[in-house]
GUSENU-676203 format. One record per residue (C-alpha): x, y, z. Coordinates in Angstrom, 1 decimal, always signed. Each point is the difference from the previous one (the first is absolute). Layout:
<sites>
(site (X; Y; Z))
...
</sites>
This chain:
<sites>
(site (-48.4; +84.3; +201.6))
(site (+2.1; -1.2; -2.9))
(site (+0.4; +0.9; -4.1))
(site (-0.7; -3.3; -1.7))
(site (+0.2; -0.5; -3.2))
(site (-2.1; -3.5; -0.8))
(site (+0.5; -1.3; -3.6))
(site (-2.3; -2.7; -1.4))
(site (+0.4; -2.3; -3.3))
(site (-1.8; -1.2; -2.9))
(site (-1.9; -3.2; +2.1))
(site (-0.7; +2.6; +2.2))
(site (-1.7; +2.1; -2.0))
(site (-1.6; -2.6; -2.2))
(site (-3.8; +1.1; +0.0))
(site (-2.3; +2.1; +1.9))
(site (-0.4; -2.5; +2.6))
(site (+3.5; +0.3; +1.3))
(site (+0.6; +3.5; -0.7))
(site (-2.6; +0.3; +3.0))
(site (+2.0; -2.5; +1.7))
(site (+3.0; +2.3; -0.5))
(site (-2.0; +3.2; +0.7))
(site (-1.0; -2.1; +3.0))
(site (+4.0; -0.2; +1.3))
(site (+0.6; +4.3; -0.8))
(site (-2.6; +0.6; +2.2))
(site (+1.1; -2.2; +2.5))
(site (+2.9; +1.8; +0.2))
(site (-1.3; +3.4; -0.4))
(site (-2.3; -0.4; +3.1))
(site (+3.2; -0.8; +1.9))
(site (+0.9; +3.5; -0.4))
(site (+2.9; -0.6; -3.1))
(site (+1.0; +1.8; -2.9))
(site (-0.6; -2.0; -2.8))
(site (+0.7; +0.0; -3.5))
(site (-0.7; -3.2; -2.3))
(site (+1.4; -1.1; -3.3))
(site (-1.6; -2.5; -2.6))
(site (+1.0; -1.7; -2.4))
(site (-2.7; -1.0; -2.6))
(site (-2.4; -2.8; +0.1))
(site (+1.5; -3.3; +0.0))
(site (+0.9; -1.0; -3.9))
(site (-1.3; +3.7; -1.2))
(site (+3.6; +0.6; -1.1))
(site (+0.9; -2.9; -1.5))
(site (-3.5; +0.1; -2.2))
(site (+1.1; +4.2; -0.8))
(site (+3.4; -1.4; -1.0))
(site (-1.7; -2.6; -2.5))
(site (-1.5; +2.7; -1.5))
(site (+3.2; +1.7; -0.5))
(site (+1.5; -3.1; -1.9))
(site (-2.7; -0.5; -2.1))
(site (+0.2; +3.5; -0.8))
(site (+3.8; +0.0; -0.8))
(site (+2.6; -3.1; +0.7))
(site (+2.3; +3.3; +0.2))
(site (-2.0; +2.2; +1.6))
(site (+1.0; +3.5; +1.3))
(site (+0.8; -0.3; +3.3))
(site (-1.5; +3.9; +0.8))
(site (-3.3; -1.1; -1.5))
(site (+0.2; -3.2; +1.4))
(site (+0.2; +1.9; +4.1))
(site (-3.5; +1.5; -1.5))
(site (-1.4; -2.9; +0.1))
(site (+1.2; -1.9; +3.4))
(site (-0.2; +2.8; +1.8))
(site (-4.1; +0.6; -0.1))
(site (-0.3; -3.9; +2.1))
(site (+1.6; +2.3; +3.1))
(site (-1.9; +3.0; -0.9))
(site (-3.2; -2.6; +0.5))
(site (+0.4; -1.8; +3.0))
(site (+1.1; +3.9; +1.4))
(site (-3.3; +1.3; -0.3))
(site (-2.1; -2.9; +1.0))
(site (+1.9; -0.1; +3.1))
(site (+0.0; +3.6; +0.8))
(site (-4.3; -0.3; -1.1))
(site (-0.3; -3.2; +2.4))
(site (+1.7; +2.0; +3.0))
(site (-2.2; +3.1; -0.5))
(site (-3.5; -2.4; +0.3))
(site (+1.6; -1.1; +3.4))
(site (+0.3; +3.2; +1.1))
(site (+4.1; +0.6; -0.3))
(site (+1.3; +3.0; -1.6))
(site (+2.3; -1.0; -2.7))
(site (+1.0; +0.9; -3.7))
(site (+1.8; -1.4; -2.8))
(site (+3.2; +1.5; -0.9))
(site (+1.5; -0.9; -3.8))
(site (+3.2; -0.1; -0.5))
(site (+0.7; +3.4; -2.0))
(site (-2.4; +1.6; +2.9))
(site (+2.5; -0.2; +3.0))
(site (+2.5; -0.6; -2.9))
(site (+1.8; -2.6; +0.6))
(site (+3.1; +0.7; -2.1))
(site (+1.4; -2.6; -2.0))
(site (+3.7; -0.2; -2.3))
(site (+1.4; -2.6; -2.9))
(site (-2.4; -2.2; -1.9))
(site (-3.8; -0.3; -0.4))
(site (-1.4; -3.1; +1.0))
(site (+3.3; -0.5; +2.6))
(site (+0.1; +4.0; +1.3))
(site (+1.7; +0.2; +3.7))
(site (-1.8; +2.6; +2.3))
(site (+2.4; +3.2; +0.3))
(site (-2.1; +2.4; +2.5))
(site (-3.4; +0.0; +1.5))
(site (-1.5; +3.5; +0.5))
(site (-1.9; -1.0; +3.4))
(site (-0.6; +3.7; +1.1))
(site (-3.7; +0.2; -0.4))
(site (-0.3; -4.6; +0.8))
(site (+1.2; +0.6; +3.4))
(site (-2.2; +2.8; +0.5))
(site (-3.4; -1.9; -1.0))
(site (+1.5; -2.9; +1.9))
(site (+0.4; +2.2; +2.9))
(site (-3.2; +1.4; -0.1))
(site (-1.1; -4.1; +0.5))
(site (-1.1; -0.3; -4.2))
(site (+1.4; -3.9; -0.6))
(site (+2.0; +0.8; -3.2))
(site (-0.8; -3.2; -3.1))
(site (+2.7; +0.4; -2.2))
(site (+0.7; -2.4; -2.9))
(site (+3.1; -1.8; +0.0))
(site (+2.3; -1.0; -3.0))
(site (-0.6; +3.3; -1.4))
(site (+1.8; +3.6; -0.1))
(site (+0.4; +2.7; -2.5))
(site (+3.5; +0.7; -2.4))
(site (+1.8; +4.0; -0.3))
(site (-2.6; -0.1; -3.6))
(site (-3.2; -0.2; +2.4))
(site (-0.6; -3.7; -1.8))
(site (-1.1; -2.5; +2.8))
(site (+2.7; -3.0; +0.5))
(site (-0.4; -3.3; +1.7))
(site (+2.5; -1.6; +1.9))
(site (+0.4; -3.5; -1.1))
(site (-2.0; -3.0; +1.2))
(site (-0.3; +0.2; +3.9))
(site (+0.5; +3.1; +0.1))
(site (-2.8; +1.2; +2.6))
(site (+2.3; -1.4; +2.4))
(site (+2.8; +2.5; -0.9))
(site (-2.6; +2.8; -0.2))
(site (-1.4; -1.3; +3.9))
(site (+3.9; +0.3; +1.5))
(site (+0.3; +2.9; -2.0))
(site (-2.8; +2.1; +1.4))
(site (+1.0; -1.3; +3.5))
(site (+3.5; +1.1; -0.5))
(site (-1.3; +3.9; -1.4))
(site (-2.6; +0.2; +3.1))
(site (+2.4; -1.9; +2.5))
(site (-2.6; -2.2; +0.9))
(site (+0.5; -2.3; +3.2))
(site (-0.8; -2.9; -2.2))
(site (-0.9; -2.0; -3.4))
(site (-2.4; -2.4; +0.3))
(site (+0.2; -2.0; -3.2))
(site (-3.2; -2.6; +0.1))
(site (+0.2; -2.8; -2.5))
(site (-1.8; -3.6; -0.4))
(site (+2.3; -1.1; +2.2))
(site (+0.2; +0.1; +3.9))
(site (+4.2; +1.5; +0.0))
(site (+3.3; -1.1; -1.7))
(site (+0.5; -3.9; -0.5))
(site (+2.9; -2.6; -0.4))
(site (-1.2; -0.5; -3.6))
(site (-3.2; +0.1; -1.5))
(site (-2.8; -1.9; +2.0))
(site (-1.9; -1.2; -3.2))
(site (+2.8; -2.3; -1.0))
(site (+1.4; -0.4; +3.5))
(site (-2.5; -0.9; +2.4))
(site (+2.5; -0.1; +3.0))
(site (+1.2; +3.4; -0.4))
(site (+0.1; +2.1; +2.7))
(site (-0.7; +3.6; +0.7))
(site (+3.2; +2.3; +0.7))
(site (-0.7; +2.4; +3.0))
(site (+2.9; +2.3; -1.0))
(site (+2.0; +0.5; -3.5))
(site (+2.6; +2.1; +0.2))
(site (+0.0; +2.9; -3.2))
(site (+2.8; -1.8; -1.7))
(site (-1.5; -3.6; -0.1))
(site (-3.2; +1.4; -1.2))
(site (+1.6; +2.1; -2.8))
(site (+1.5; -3.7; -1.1))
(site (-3.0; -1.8; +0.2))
(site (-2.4; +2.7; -1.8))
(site (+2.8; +0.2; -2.9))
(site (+0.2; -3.4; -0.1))
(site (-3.7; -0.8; -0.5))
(site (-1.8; +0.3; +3.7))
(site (-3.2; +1.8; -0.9))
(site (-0.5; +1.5; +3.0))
(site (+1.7; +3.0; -0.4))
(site (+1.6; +1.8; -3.0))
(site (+3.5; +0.4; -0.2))
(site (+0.2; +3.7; +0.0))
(site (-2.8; +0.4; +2.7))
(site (+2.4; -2.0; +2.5))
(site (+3.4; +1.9; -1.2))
(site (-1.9; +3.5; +0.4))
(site (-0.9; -0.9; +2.9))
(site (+3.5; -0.9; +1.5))
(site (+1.1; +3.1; -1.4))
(site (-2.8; +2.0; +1.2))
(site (+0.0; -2.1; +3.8))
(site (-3.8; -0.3; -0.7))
(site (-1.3; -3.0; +2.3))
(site (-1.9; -2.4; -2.2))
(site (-2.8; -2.0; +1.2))
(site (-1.3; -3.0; -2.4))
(site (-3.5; -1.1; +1.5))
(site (-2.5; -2.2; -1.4))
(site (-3.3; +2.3; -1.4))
(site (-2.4; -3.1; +0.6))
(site (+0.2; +0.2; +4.1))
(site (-2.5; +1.7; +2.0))
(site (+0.2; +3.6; -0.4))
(site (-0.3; +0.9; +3.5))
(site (+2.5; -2.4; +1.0))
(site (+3.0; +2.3; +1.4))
(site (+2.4; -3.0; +0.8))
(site (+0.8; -1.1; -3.5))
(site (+2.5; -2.3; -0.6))
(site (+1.9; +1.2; -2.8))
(site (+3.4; +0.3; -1.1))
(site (+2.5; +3.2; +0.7))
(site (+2.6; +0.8; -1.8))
(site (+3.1; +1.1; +2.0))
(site (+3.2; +1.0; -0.4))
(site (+3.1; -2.6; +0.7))
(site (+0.5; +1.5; +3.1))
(site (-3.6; +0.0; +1.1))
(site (+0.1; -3.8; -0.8))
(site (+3.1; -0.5; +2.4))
(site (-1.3; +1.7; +2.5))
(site (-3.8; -1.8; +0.5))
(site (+2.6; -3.4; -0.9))
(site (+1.4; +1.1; +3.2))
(site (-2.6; +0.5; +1.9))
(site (-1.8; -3.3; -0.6))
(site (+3.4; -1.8; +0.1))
(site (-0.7; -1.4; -3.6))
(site (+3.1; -0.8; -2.5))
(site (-1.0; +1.4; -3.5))
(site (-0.3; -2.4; -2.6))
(site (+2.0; -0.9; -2.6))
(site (-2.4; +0.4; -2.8))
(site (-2.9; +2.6; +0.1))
(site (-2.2; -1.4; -3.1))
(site (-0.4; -1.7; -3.4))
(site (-1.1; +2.0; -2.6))
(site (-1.1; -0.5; -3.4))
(site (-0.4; +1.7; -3.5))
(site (-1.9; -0.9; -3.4))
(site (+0.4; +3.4; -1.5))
(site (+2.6; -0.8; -1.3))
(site (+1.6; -0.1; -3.7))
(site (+3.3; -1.7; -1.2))
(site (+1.7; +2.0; -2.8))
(site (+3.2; -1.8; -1.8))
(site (+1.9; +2.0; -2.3))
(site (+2.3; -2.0; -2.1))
(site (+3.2; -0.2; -1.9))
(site (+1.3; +4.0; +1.4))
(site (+3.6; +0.8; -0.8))
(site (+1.9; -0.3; +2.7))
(site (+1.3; +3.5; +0.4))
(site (+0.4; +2.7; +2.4))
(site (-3.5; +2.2; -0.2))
(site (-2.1; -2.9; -1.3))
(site (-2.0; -1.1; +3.2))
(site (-0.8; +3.5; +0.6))
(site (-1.0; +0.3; -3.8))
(site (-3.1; -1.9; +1.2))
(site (-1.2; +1.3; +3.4))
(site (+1.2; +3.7; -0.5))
(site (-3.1; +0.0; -2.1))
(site (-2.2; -1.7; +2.0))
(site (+0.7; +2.0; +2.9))
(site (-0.6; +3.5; -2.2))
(site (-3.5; -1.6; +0.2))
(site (-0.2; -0.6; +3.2))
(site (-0.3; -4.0; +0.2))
(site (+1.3; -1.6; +2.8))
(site (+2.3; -2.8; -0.7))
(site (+0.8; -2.6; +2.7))
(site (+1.7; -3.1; -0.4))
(site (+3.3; +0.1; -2.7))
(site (+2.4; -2.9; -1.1))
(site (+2.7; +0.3; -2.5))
(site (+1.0; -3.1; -1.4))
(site (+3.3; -1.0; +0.1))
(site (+1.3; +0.3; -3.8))
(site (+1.6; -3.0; -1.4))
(site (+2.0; +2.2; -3.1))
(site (+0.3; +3.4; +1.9))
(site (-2.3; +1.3; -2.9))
(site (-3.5; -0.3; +0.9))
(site (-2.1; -0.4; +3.0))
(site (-3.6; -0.8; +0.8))
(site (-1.5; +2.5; +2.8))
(site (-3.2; -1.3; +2.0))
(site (-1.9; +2.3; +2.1))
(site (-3.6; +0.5; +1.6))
(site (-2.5; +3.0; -0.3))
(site (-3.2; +0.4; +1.1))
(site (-2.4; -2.5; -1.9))
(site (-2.3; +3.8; -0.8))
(site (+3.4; +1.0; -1.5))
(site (+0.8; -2.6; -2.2))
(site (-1.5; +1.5; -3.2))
(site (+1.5; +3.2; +0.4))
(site (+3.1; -1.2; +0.8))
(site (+0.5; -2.6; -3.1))
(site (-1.2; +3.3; -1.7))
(site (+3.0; +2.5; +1.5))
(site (+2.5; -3.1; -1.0))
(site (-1.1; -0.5; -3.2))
(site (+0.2; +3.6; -1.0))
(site (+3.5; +0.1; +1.1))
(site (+1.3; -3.0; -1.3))
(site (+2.3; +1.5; -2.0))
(site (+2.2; +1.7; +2.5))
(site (-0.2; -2.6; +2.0))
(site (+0.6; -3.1; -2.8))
(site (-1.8; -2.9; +1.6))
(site (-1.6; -3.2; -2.2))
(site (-3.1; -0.1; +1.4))
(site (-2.5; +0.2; +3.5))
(site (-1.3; -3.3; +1.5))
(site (-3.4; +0.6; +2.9))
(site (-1.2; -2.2; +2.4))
(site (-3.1; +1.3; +2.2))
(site (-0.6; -3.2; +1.9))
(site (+2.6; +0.7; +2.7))
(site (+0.1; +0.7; +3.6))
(site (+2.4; +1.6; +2.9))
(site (-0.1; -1.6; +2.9))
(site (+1.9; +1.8; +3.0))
(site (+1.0; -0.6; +3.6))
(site (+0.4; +2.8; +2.0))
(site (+1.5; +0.6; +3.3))
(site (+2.7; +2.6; +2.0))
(site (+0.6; -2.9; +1.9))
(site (+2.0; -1.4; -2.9))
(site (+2.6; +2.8; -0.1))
(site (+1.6; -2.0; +3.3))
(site (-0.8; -3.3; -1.4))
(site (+1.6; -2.0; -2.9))
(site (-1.5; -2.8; -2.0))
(site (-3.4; +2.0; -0.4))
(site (+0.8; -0.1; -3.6))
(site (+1.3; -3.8; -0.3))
(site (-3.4; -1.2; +1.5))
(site (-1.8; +1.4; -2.5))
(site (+1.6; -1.4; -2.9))
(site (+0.2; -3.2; +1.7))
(site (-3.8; -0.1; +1.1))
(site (-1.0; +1.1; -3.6))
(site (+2.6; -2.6; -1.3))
(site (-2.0; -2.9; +1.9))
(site (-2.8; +0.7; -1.0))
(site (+0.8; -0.1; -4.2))
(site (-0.7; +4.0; -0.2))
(site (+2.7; +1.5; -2.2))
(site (+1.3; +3.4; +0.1))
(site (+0.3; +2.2; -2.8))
(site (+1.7; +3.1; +1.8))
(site (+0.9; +1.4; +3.5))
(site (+0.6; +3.1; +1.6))
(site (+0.9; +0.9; +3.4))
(site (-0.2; +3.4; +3.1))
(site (+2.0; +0.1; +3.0))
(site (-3.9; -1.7; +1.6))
(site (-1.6; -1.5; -3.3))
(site (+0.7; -2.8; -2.5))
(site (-2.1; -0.6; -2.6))
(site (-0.2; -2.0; -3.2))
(site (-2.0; -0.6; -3.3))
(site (-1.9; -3.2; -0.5))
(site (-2.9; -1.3; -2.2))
(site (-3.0; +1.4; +1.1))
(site (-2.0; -3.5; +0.4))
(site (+2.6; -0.4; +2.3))
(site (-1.0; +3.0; +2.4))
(site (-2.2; -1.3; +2.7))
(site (+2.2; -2.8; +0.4))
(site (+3.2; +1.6; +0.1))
(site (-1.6; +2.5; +2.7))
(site (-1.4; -3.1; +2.1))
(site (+3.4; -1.6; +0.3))
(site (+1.6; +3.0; +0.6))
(site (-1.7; +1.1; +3.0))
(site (-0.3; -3.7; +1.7))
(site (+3.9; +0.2; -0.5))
(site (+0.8; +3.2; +1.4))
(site (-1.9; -1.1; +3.3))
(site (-2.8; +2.9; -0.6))
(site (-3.3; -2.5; +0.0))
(site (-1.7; +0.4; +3.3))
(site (-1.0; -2.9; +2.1))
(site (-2.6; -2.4; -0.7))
(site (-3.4; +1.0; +1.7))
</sites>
């Protein structure tokens, strides 16, 4: 018998009809004699219709009524599922967020978990209750519920692992495991077997939407073994072909085993969320650059790519960065307020960019990863507008209409496309 923790996304959860099929998989599962405890996410698009509402509320909305809002799609598809479980005759309840609590710090509508109380979870899941617990939601020190930013059910899924040591995460998506790139615009990508933590964390902050960055770093922290299978298999199909997620020395060892050399590059990734923000004409002083993103970190907006321009009179500079695209306004906002301390001439925006990103440990022992990029992208007339680089990543900014090109090139060049059938 094992403590599983099985966590299951929007597409799965999209209608009665496969919120049976999922109810379907628990009980699978819970026959075999598991512990089980399940998070959802809310029905597929749900959160993306709440967060309309929230902008046609308010451009600037406040973020602690805005986690009012998103949070009730989990609450939801919580219920149903826990309802749907009952008529099958499985013991199971919902559990919100503030009701276990899951404890959560910093800013509403991007809160990180702090604590779970799991006292009285473990008990009930003990005493063989399946526990439905909402994901992408918690509760701040005020009592005020708090959501954890979009993709978040998969942080709350390790997370709950972690605080009941669970043997397992299953996380069940549309998709059958982790691929080389995204198999709608590549349809010779292949399926990974085994990612190790550090790849993944790459690729899901890079654009992969498999996983969400913070899910896959808890989870190396934490040592929690992550399972990405698809949700659309047959439920009482125990051989599932997924994806795990291992650590790098997990990786070397089953490389060992099957006498397999580890490949170079692990995956293409791409990202239209994206924003390009050019701040122009700042003096070209000591304090100036973090004039603007001092700021715009107090409001907790996560900045990725940065060039400085070279100044020509060693008296002004233009500074070029990316947010996220759901950030833009507030960020403009935050820069415009503090213009004066900070003494640019104005803010340029461009929303139809994309990062695209090649990922791979392998690269760390490999030069030239980089130079084929440029070169690839180069041939084929894409230009780039900025770069930025890991110890296993590059990526770079291009036009958006670009993207599915850019991403087909890439992966044909990097030797990832699998055989012809």
């Amino acid at each position: 018998m094992a403590r599983i923790v099985m966590k299951f996304g929007g597409t799965s959860m999209a209608g009665m009809e496969r919120i049976r099929n999922v109810a379907a998989r628990v009980k699978h599962v819970v026959d075999q004699g598991h512990e089980v405890a399940v998070v959802v996410s809310a029905m597929a698009g749900e959160t993306d219709r709440l967060v309309g509402f929230c902008k046609e509320a308010s451009p600037l909305y406040d973020p602690a009524e805005y986690d009012v809002v998103v949070a009730s799609g989990e609450q939801v598809t919580s219920g149903l599922l826990a309802m749907t479980l009952k008529a099958m005759g499985v013991d199971a309840r919902s559990w919100l967020g503030w009701q276990m609590p899951i404890r959560t710090i910093e800013a509403h509508a991007k809160a990180r978990i702090s604590t779970i109380e799991t006292d009285a979870l473990i008990a009930a899941i003990q005493a063989g209750q399946v526990a439905v617990i909402p994901g992408f939601q918690g509760m701040m020190a005020d009592g005020r519920v708090s959501t954890l930013g979009r993709g978040g059910s998969d942080t709350s899924a390790v997370a709950v692992a972690a605080a009941v040591k669970a043997d397992r995460c299953d996380i069940y998506t549309d998709v059958d495991g982790v691929y080389t790139t995204d198999p709608r615009i590549v349809a010779r990508a292949r399926k990974l077997d085994l990612v190790t933590y550090e790849e993944m964390l790459e690729l899901a902050s890079v654009g992969a939407k498999v996983l969400q960055t913070r899910s896959v770093g808890l989870a190396m922290k934490e040592g929690v073994v992550v399972q990405v299978l698809s949700s659309f298999d047959d439920p009482t199909q125990d051989d599932l072909p997924g994806t795990l997620i291992v650590s790098d020395a997990e990786l070397e060892a089953k490389l060992k085993d099957s006498k397999m050399e580890r490949q170079l590059i692990t995956g293409i990734a791409h990202d239209k969320n994206e924003a390009k923000i050019i701040v122009t004409r700042v003096p070209d002083r000591p304090g100036a650059v973090a004039g603007i993103f001092t700021p715009l970190a107090d409001a907790a907006i996560n900045v990725d790519m940065i060039i400085q321009n070279d100044s020509k009179d060693n008296e002004e500079t233009d500074v070029t960065f990316t947010v996220p695209r759901a950030d833009l306004a507030r960020s403009v906002d935050i820069l415009e307020a503090n213009k004066g301390e900070i003494g640019f001439r104005r803010i340029i925006t461009d929303t139809e960019v994309a990062k695209i990103s090649v990922v791979g440990v392998g690269m760390r022992s490999h030069a030239g990863v980089a130079a084929t990029m440029f070169k690839t992208l180069a041939d084929r007339g894409i230009n780039i507008e900025a770069i930025s680089t890991s110890e296993i990543k590059v990526s770079v900014l291009i036009d958006e209409d670009e993207t599915e090109l850019a991403v087909r090139v890439l992966h044909t060049a990097y030797g990832l496309d699998a055989p012809a059938a």
